[in-house]
GUFINU-727244 format. One record per atom (N, C-alpha, C, CB): residue number from 0; residue in three letters; atom name; x, y, z. Coordinates in nm, 2 decimals, padded with zeros to 4 digits, m for minus. Glycine has a CB too. Layout:
# residues N
{resi->NUM | resn->ALA | name->CA | xx->X | yy->Y | zz->Z}
...
This chain:
# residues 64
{resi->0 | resn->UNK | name->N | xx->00.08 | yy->m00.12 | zz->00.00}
{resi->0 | resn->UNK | name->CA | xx->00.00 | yy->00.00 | zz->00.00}
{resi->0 | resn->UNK | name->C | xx->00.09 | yy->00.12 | zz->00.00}
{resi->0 | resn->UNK | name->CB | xx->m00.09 | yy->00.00 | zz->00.12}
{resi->1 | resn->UNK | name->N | xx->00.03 | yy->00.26 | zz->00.03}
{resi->1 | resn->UNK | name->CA | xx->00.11 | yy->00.37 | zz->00.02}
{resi->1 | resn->UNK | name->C | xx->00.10 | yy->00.45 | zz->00.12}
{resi->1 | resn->UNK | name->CB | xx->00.10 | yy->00.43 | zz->m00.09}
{resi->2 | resn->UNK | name->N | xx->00.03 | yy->00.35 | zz->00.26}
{resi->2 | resn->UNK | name->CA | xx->m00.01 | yy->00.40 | zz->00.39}
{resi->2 | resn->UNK | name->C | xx->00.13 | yy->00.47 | zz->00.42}
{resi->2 | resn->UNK | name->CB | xx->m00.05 | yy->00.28 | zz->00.50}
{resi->3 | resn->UNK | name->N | xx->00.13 | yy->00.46 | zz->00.57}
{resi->3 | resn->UNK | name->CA | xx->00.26 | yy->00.56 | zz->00.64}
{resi->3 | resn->UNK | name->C | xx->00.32 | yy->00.38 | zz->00.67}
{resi->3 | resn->UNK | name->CB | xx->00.20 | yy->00.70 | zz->00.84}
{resi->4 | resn->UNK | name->N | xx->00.28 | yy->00.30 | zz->00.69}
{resi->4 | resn->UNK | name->CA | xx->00.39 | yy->00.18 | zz->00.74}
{resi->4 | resn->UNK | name->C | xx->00.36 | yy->00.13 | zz->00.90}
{resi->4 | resn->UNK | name->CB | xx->00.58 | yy->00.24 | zz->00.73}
{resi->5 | resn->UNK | name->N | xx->00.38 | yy->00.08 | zz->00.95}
{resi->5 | resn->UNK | name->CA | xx->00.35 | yy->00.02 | zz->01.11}
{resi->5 | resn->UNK | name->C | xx->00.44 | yy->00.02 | zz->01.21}
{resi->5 | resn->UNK | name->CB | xx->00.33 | yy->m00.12 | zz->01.12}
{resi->6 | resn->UNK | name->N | xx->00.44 | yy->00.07 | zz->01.31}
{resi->6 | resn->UNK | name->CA | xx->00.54 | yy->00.02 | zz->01.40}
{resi->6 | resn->UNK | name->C | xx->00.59 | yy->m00.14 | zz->01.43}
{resi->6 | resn->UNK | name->CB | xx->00.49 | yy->00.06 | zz->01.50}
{resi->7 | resn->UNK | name->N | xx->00.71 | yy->m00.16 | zz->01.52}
{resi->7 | resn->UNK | name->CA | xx->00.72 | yy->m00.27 | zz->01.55}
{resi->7 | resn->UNK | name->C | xx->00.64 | yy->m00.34 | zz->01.63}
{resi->7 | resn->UNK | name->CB | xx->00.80 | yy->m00.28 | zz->01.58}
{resi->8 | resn->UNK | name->N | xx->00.57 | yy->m00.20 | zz->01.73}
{resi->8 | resn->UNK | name->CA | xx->00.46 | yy->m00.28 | zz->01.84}
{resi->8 | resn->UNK | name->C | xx->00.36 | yy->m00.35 | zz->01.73}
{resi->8 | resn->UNK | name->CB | xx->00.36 | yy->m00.16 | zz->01.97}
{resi->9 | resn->UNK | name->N | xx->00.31 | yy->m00.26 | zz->01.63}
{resi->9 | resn->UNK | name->CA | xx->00.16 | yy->m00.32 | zz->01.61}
{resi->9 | resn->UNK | name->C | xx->00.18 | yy->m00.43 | zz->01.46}
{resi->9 | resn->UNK | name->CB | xx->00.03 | yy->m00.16 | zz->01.58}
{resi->10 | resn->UNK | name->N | xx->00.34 | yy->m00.43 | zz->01.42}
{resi->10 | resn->UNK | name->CA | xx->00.35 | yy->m00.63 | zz->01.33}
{resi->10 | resn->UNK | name->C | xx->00.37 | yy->m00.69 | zz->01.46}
{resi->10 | resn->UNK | name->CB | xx->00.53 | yy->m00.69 | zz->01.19}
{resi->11 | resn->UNK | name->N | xx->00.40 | yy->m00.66 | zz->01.58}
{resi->11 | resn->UNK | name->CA | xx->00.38 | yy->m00.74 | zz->01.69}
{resi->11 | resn->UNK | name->C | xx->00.27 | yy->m00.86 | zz->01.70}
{resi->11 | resn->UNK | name->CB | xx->00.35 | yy->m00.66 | zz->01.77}
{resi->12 | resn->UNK | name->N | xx->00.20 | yy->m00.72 | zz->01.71}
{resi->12 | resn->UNK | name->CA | xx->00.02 | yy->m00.73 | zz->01.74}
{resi->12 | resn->UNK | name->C | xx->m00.04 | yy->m00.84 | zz->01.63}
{resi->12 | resn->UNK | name->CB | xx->m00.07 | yy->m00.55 | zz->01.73}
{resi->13 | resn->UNK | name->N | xx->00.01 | yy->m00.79 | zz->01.50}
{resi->13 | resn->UNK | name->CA | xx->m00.04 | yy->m00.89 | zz->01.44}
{resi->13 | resn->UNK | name->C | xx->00.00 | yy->m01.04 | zz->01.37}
{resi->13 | resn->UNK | name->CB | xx->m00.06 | yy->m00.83 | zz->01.37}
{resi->14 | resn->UNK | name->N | xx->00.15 | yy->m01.01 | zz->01.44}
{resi->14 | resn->UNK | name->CA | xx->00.23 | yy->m01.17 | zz->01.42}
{resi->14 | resn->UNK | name->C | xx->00.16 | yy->m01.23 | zz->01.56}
{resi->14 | resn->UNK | name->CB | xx->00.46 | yy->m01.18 | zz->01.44}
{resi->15 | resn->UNK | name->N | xx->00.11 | yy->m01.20 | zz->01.66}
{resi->15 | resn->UNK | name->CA | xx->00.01 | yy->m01.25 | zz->01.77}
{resi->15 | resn->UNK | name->C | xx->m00.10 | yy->m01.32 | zz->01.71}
{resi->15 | resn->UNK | name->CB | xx->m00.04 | yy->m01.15 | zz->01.85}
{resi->16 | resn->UNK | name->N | xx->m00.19 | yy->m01.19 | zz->01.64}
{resi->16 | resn->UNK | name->CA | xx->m00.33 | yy->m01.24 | zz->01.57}
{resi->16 | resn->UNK | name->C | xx->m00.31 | yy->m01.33 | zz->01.48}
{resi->16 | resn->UNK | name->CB | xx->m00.42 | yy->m01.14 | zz->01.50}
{resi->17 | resn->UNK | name->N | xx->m00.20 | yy->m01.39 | zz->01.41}
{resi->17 | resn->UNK | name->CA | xx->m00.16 | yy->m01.49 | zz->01.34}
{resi->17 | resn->UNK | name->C | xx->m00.19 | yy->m01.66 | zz->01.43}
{resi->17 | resn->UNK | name->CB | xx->00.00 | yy->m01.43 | zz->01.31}
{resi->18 | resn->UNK | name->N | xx->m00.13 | yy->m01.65 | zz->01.56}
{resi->18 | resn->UNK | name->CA | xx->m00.15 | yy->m01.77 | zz->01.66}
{resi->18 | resn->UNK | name->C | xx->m00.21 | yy->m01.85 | zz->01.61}
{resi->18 | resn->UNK | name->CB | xx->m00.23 | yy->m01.76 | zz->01.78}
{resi->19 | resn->UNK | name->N | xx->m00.20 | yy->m01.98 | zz->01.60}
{resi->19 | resn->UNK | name->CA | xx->m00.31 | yy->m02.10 | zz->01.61}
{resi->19 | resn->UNK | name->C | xx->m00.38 | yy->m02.12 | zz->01.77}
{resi->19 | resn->UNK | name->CB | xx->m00.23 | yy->m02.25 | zz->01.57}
{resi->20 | resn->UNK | name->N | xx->m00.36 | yy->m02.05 | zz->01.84}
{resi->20 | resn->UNK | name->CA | xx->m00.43 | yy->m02.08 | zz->01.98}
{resi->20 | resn->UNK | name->C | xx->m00.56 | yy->m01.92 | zz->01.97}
{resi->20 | resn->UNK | name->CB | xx->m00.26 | yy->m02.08 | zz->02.15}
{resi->21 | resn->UNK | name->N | xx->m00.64 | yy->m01.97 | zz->02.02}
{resi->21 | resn->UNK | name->CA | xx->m00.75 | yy->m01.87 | zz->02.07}
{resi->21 | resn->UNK | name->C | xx->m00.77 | yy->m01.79 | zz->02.16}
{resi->21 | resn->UNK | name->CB | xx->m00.84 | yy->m01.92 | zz->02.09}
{resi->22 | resn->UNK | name->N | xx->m00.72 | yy->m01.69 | zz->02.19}
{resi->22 | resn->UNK | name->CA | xx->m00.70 | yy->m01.62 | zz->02.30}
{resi->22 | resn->UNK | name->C | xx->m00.83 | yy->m01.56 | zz->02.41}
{resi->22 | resn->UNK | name->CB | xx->m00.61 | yy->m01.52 | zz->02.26}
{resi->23 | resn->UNK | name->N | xx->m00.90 | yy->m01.60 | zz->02.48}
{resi->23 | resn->UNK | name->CA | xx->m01.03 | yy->m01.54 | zz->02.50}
{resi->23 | resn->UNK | name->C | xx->m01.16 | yy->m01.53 | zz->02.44}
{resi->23 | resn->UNK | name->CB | xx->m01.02 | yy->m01.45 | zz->02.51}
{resi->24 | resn->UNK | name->N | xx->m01.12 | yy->m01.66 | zz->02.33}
{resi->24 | resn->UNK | name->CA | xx->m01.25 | yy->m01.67 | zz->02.22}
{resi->24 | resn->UNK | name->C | xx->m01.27 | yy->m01.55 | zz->02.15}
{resi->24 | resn->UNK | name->CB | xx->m01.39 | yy->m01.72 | zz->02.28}
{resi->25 | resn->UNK | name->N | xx->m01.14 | yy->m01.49 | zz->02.13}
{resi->25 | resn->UNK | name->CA | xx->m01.15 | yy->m01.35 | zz->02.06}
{resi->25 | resn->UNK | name->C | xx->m01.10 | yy->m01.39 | zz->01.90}
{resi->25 | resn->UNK | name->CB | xx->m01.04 | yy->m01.22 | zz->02.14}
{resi->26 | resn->UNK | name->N | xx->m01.13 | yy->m01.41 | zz->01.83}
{resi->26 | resn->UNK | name->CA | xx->m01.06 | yy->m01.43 | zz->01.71}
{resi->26 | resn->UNK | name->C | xx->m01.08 | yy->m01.29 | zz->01.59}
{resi->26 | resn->UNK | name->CB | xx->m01.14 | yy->m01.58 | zz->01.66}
{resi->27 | resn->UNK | name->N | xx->m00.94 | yy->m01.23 | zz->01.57}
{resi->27 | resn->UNK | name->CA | xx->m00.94 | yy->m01.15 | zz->01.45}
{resi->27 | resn->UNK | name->C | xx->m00.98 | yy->m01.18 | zz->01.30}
{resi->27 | resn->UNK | name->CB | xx->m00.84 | yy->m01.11 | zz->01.44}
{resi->28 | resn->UNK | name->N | xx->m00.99 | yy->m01.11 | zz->01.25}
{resi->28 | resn->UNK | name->CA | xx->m01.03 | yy->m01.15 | zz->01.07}
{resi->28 | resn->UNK | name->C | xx->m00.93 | yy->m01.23 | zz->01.02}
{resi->28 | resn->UNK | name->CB | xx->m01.04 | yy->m01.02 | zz->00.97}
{resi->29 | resn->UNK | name->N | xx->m00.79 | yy->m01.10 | zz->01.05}
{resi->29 | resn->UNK | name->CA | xx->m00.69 | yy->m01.14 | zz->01.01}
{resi->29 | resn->UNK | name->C | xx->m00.63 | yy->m01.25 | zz->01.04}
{resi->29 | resn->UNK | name->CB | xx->m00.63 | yy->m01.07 | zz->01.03}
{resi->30 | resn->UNK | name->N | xx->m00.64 | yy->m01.30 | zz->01.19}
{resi->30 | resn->UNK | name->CA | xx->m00.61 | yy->m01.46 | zz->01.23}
{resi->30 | resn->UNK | name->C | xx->m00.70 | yy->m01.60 | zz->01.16}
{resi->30 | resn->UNK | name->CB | xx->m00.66 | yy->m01.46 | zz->01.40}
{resi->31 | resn->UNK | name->N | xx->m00.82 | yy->m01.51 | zz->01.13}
{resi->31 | resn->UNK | name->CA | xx->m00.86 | yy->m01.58 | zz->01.09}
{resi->31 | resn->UNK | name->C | xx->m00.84 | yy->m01.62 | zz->00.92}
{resi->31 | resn->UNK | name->CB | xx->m00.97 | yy->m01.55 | zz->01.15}
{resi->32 | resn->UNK | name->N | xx->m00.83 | yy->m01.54 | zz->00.84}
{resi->32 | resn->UNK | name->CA | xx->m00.76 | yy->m01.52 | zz->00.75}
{resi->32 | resn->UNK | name->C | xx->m00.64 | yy->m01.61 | zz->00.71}
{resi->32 | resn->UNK | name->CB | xx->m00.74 | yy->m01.41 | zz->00.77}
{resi->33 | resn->UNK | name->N | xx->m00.54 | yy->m01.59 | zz->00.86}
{resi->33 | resn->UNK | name->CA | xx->m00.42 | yy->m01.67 | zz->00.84}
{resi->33 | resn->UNK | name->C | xx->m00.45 | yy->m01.86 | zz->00.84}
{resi->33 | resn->UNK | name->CB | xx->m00.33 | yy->m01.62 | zz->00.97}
{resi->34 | resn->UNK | name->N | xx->m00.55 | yy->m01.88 | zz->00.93}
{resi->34 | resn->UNK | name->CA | xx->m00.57 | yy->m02.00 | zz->00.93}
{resi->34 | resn->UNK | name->C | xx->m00.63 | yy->m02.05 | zz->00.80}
{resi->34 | resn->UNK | name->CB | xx->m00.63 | yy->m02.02 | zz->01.03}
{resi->35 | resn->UNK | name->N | xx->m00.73 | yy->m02.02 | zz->00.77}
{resi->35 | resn->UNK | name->CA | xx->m00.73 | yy->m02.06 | zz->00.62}
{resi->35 | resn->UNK | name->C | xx->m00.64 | yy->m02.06 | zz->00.54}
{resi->35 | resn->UNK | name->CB | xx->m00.80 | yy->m02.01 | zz->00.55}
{resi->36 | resn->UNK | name->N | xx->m00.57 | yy->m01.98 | zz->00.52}
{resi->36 | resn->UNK | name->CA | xx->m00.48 | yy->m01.99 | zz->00.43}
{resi->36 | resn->UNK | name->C | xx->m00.35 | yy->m02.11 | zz->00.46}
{resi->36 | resn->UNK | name->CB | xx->m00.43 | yy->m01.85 | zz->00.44}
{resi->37 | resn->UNK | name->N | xx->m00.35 | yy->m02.12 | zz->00.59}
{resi->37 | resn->UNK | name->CA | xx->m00.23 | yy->m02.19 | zz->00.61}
{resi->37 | resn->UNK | name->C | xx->m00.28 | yy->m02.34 | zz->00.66}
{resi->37 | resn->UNK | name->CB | xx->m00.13 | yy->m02.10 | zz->00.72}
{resi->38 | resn->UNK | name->N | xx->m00.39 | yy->m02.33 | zz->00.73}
{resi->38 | resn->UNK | name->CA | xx->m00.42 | yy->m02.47 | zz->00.78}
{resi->38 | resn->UNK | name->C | xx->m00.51 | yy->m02.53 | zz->00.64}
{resi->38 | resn->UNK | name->CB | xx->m00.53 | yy->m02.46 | zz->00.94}
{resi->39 | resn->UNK | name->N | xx->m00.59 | yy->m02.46 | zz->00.61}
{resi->39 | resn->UNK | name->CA | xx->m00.66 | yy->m02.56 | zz->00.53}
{resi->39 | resn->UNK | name->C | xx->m00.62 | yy->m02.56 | zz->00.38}
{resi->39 | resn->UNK | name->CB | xx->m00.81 | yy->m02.54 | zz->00.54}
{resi->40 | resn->UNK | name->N | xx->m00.53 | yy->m02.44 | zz->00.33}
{resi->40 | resn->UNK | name->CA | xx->m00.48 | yy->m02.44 | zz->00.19}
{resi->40 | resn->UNK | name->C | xx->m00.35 | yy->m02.50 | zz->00.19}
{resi->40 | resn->UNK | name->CB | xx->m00.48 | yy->m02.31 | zz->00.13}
{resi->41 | resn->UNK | name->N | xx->m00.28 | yy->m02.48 | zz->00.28}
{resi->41 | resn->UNK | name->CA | xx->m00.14 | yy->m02.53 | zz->00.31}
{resi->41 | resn->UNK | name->C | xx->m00.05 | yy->m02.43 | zz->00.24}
{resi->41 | resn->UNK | name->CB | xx->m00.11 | yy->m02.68 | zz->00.25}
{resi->42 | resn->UNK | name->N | xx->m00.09 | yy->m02.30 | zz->00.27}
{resi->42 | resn->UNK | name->CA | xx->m00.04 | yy->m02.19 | zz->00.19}
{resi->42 | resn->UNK | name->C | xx->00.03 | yy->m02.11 | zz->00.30}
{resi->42 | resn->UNK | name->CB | xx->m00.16 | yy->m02.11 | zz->00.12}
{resi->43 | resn->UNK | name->N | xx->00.09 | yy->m01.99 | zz->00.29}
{resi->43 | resn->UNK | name->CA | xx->00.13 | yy->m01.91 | zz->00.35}
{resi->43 | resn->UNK | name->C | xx->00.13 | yy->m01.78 | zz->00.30}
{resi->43 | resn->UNK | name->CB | xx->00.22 | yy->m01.95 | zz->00.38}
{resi->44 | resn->UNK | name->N | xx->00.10 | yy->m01.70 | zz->00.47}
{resi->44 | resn->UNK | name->CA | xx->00.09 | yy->m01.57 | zz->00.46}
{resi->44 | resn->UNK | name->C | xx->00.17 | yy->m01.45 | zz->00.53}
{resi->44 | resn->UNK | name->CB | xx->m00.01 | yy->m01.56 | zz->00.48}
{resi->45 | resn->UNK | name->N | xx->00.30 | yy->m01.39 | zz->00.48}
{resi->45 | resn->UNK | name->CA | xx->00.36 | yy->m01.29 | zz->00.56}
{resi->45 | resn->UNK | name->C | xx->00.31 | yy->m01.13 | zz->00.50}
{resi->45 | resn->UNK | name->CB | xx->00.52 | yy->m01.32 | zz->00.55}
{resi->46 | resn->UNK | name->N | xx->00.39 | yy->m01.05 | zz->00.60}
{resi->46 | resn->UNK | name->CA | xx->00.41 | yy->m00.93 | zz->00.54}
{resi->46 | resn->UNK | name->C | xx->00.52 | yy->m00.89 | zz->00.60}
{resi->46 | resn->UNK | name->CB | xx->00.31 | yy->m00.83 | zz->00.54}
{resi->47 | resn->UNK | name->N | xx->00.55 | yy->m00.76 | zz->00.52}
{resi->47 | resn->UNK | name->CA | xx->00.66 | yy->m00.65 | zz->00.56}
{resi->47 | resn->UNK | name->C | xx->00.61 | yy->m00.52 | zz->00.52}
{resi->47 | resn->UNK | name->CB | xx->00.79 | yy->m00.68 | zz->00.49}
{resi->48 | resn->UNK | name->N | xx->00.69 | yy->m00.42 | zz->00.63}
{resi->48 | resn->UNK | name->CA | xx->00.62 | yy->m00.31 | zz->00.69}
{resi->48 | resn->UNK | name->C | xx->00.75 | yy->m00.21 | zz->00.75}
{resi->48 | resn->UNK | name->CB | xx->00.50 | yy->m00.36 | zz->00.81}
{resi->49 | resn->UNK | name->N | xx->00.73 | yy->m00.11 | zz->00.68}
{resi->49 | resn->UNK | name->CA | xx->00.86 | yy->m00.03 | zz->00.69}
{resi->49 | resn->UNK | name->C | xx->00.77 | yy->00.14 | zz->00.72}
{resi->49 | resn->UNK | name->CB | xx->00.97 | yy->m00.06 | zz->00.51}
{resi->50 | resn->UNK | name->N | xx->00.80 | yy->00.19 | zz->00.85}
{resi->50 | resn->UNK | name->CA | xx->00.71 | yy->00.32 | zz->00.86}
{resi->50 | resn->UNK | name->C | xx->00.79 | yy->00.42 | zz->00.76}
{resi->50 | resn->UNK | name->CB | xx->00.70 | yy->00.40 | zz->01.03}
{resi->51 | resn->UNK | name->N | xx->00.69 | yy->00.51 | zz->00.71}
{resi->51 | resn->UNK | name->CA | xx->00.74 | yy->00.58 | zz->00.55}
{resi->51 | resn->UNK | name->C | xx->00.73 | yy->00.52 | zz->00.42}
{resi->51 | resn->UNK | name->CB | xx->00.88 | yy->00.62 | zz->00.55}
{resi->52 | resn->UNK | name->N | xx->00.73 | yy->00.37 | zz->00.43}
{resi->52 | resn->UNK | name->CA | xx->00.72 | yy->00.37 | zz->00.30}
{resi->52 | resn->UNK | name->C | xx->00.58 | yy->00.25 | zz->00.25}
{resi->52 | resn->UNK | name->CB | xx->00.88 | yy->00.31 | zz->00.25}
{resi->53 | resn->UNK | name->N | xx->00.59 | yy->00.20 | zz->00.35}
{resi->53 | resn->UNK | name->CA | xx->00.39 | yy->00.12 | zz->00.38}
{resi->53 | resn->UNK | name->C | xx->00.43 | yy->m00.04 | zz->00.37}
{resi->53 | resn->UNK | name->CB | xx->00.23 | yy->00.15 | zz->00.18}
{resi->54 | resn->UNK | name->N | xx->00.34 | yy->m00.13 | zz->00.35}
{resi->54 | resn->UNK | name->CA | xx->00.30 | yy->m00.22 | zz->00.40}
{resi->54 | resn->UNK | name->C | xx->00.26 | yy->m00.34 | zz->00.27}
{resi->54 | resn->UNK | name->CB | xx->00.18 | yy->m00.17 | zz->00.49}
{resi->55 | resn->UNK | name->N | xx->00.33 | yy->m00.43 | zz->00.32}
{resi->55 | resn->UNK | name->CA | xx->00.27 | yy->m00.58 | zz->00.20}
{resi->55 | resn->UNK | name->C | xx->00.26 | yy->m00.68 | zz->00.23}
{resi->55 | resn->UNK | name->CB | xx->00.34 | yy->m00.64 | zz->00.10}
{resi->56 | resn->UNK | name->N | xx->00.15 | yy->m00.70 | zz->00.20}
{resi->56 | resn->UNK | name->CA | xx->00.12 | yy->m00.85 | zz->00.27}
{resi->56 | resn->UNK | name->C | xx->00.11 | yy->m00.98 | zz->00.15}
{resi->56 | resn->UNK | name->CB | xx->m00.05 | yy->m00.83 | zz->00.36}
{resi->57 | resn->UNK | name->N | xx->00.16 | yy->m01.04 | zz->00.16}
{resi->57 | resn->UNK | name->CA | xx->00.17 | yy->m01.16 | zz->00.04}
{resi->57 | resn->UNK | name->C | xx->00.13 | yy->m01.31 | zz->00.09}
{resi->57 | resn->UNK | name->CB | xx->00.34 | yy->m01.18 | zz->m00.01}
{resi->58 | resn->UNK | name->N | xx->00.06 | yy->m01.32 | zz->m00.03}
{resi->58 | resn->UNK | name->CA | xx->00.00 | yy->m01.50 | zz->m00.01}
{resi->58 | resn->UNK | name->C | xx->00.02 | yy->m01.57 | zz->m00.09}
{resi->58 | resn->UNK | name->CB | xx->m00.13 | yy->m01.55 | zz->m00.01}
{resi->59 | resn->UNK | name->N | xx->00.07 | yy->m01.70 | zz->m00.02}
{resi->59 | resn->UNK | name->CA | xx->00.14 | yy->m01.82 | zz->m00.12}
{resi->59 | resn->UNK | name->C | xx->00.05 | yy->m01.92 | zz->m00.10}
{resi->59 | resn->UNK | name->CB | xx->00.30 | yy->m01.88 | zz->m00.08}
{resi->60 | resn->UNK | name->N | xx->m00.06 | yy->m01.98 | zz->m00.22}
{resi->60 | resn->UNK | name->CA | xx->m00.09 | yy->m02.09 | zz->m00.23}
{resi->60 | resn->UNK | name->C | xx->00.01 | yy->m02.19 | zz->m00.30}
{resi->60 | resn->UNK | name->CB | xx->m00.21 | yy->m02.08 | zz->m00.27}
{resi->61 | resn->UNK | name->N | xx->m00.05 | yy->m02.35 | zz->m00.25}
{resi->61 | resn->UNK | name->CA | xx->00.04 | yy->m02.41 | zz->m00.36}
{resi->61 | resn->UNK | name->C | xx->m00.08 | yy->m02.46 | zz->m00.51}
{resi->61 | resn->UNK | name->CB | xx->00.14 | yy->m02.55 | zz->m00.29}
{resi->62 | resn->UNK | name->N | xx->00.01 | yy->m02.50 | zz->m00.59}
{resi->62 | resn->UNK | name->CA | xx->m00.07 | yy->m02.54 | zz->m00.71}
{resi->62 | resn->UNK | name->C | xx->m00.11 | yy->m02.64 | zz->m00.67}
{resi->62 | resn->UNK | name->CB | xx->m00.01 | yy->m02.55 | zz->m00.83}
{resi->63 | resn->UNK | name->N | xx->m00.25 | yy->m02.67 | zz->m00.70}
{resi->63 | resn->UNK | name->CA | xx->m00.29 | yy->m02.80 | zz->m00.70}
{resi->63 | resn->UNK | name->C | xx->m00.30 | yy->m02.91 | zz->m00.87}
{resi->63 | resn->UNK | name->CB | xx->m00.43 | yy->m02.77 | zz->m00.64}
């Protein structure tokens, strides 16, 4: 994107919401997001995030 970029606290926050464990039966989009992607597609999902220059988030399925 061409946001401002993230701190380290808040890719923290969201390498957390990534978890396979449920924390308070609170589940995010984005966690949730990750698990599909990775549990049931067998795919993967990172990003990188640099403040000033913005934010990418990339998804790897495999070919079936």
């Amino acid at each position: 994107d061409n946001g401002s970029g993230m701190s380290q606290e808040l890719q923290q926050q969201i390498m957390e919401s990534f978890s396979l464990e449920t924390k308070n039966s609170k589940n995010t989009s984005l966690g949730v997001s990750y698990r599909i992607i990775t549990v049931r597609h067998g795919g993967k999902l990172s990003f990188n995030s640099q403040i000033g220059i913005g934010t990418e988030f990339e998804i790897l399925l495999p070919l079936v």
